[in-house]
Structure formats: structure tokens, C-alpha cells
N, C-alpha and C positions, 0 to 999 in steps of 0.2 A: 166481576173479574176484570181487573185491566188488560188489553193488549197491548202488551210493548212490540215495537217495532223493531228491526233490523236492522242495525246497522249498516251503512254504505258499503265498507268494508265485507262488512258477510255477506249480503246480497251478491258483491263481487263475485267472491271465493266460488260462492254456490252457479254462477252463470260459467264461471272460468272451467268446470269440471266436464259438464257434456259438451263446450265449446271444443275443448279438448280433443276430447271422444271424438267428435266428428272428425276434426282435423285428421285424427290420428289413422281413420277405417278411410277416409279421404285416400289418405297416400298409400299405404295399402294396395286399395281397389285400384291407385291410377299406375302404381308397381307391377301390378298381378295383370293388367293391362300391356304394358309395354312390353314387358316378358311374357305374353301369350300363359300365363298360368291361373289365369283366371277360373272357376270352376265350369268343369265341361271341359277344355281344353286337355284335361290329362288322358280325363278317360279315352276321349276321339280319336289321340296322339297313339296310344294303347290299343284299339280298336285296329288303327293302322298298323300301325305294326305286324298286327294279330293278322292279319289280312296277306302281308306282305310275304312273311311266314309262310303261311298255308299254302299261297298261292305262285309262292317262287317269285313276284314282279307285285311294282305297288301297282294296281287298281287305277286308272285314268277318271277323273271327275267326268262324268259329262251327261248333259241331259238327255233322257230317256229317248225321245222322236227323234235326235240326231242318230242316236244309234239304230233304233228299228229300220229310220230311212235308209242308210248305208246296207242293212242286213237286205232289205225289199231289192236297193240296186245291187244287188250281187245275184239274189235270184232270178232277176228280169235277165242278167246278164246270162245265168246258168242256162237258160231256158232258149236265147239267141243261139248261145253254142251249142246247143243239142243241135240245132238244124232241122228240128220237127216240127211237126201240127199238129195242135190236137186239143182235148179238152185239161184246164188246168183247176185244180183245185181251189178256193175264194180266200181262205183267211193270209190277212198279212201277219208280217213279222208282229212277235207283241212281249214284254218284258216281263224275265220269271225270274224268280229266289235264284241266286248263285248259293247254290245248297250247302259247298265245302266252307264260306263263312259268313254266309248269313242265312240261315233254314228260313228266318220270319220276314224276310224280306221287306227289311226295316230302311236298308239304307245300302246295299251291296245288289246286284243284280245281273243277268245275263238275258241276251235276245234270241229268242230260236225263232227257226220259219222253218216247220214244217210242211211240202204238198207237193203232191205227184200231179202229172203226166200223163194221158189214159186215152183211150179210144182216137188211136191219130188218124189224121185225114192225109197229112204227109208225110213222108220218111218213115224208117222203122225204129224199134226199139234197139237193135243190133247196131244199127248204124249212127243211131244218138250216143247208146257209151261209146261208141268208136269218136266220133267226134271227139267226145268228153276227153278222151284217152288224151289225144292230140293236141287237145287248142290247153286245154287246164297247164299242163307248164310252161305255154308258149306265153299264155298270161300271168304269169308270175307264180299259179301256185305249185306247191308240192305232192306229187302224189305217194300217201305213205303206203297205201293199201289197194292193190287191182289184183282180186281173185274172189273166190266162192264163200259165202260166208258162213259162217261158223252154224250150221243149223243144217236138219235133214233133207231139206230140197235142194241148198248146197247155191242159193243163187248168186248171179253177179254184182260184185260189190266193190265201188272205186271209194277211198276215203284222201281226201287231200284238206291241205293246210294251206294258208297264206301266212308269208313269213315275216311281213310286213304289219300286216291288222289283225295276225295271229285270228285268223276267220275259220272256222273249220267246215268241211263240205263233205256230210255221206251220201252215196249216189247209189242203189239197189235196183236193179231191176227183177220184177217180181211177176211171181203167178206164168213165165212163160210156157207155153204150151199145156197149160192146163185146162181142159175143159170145164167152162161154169163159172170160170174163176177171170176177173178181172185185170189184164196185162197192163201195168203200170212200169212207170220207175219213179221211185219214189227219190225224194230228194230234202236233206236237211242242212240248213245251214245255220251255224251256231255261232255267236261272238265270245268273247274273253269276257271276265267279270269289271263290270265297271262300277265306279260309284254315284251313286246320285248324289249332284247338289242341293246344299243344305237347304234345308226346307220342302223338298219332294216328298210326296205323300204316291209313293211308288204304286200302291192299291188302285190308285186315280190317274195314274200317269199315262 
């Protein structure tokens, strides 16, 4: 059987088609680029939104240890204003699911620091919420809640805000005069949801 060859011309033709094609997913991709619509970019843009929604206010990018550190210097600060001694509970601040829109804690996030205050060596427990009372709006925050809290021993309970880092601060003081029972005040401070920068593996952060 003879092979004939191909002509210059059809050789052409046939190289002209996926030369094409590239060209063509080329300009495309460097479109879909300039205008951020590249794939991925809709659904994140949606995400946020979703976020923004939920949460009344878009969400601040920021990495993970920036915020715990700020949540730890609030508490160091709480703990000043008490004007007490005593023994403090160990774990620092550490990053959890912002539950309202991300349960899986993929890419959305919130810091708590919870830890009490117990067995003091100086000052009283009385005289620390009175502190508390006093210096907390002298320092900027707000207090929205100073009374008994909602439960049958009815104890004392200050809740305040910062209106600035939107920080929020419940302060309990618990087990008083109870025999057997451990006299603390417990103390929580909570940040706002933020978001982690791309690439955080929030699980390891």
C-alpha cells in the first residue's frame, strides 16, 4: 500500500485548529483573571456575602495568633482590674467554629478565653466585681448586664462589651458562701467572628 503524504497546505489547516484553541482558553483564563471570575472566586464572593448576612458586619481577615494574643491581653488586663491575688486557671485563649456561619470550621472562626480566679491571697471577691464595676467603663467598655443571673443560686453576674473590638466580657462570681464549694469568679472573654487567611488550616492553627 502506498502512503501518500499531506499536503503543506493540510498539514497547515490541521496545526491552525488547536493553535486556535489555545489562543482562544488563553484569553478566556487572562479575562476570567482580570475580572476576579475566575473559578473559586464566585463561590468565596458568595460565602461572603453569606457571612455578612448572618452576621450583620463583613468578618475582618486576620490570622489566627493575632487575635488569641489581643483576646490573652484583655484578660491579663481583666485580671489587673480585679485588684486581687490569687490562683488563676492555665489554658490561654485558643480558636473555635463561629457556629452561626461556619459549624465546620473551615475558614470563619471566633477566640474564647475562658478561666477563673479562686483561692485569693489578696483582696476579696466582693471587692474585685466592685473594681470591675468601676474601672470597665472607665476603660472604654460597656456594661450591658450587672445583676443575678438567670439560675437558682441567683449569682452575680457583670456582662460588658467593647464597642470598638466588639470584645465581649462575662464576669460570674460563683459558689459564694457555700460550704464545700469552690469561691471563684469566673471570667469569659469572647471576640467577634473573624476570617482566616487563605491557606489556614484553622484545625492546626
Amino acid at each position: 500500500m502506498t502512503r501518500t503524504s499531506k499536503s503543506p497546505a493540510r498539514r497547515a489547516a490541521l496545526w491552525a485548529v488547536p493553535i486556535a484553541s489555545i489562543a482562544v482558553l488563553a484569553t478566556v483564563w487572562i479575562t476570567m483573571s482580570e475580572t476576579g471570575s475566575h473559578p473559586g472566586s464566585a463561590s468565596m464572593s458568595q460565602q461572603q456575602d453569606s457571612a455578612k448576612d448572618m452576621l450583620g458586619y463583613e468578618p475582618e481577615v486576620r490570622a489566627v495568633p493575632k487575635t488569641e494574643g489581643e483576646v490573652n491581653g484583655i484578660s491579663s488586663r481583666v485580671l489587673d482590674w480585679m485588684g486581687v491575688h490569687g490562683k488563676v486557671t492555665e489554658p490561654s485563649a485558643a480558636a473555635h467554629a463561629c457556629q452561626k456561619v461556619d459549624p465546620d470550621f473551615e475558614t470563619y472562626y471566633v477566640v474564647n478565653h475562658p478561666w477563673s480566679v479562686y483561692e485569693l491571697k489578696k483582696g476579696t471577691f466582693s471587692k474585685g466585681m466592685d473594681n470591675l464595676r468601676k474601672l470597665l467603663p472607665e476603660k472604654g467598655w460597656k456594661i450591658t448586664k450587672d445583676g443575678p443571673m438567670d439560675t437558682k443560686a441567683g449569682s452575680p453576674e457583670i456582662i460588658a462589651v467593647q464597642p470598638d473590638s466588639h470584645h465581649t466580657l462575662t464576669l460570674q462570681w460563683l459558689n459564694s458562701g457555700k460550704p464545700g464549694r469552690t469561691e471563684l469568679i469566673s471570667v469569659d472573654v469572647d471576640s467577634r467572628c473573624y476570617r482566616a487567611p487563605k491557606g489556614t488550616d484553622l484545625n492546626r492553627a
